[in-house]
N, C-alpha and C positions, 0 to 999 in steps of 0.2 A: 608725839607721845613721849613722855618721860615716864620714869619706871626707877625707883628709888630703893635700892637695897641700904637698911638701917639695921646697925647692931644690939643687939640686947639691952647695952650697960650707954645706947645712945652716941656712942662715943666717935662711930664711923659709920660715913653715908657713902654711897657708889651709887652715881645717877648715870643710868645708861640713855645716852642719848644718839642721835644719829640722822642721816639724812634718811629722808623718805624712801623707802622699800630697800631700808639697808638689815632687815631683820630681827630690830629690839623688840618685837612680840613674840617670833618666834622663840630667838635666846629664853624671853624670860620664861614662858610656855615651858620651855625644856628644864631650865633649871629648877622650877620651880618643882615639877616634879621628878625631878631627883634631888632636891632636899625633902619630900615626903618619903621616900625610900628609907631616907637616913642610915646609908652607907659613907657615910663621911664626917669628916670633922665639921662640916655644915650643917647645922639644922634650922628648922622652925621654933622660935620658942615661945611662941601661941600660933593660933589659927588665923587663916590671912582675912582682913575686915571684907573687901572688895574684893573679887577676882574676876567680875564679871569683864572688863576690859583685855583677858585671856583665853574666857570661856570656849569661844569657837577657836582660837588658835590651837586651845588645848584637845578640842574633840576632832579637829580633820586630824592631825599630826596621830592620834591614837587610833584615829581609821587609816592611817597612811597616806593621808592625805594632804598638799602643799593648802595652806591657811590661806585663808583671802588676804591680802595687803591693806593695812587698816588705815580708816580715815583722816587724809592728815588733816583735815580743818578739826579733826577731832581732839582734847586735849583731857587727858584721863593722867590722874598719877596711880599708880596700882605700887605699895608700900610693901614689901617683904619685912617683916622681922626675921632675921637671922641669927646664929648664936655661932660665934665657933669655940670646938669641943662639945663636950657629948655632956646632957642633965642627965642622964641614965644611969 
């Protein structure tokens, strides 16, 4: 699974990558919503295309629950737009 954090102006990319059940679904699960919080100089600067390749990481972790470890013959990019500083 890779997982590609890209900035507004395109300018920078951060691809999380890692060995298998090293926790790049959860990380992104987590980050991703605490940049919808938007308590930070981090935000979204649209809505994300895909997220379904976080979907259930994102609903055990909000039941408190540890996420199933995801398929590694599976190969998903799940794209963040992020912005840093605040459009507000």
């Amino acid at each position: 699974m890779i997982y590609s954090l890209t900035t507004k102006d395109m300018s920078k990319q951060l691809l999380i990558i890692g060995k298998p059940h090293s926790s790049k679904t959860v990380f992104i699960a987590q980050f991703y919503s605490r940049l919808q919080k938007r308590n930070s100089k981090l935000s979204l600067y649209k809505p994300v295309d895909d997220l379904s390749a976080i979907t259930a990481a994102r609903e055990a972790l909000a039941n408190g629950e540890e996420p199933e470890p995801t398929n590694t013959e599976r190969s998903v990019n799940v794209i963040l737009p992020i912005q840093f500083g605040s459009s507000r």
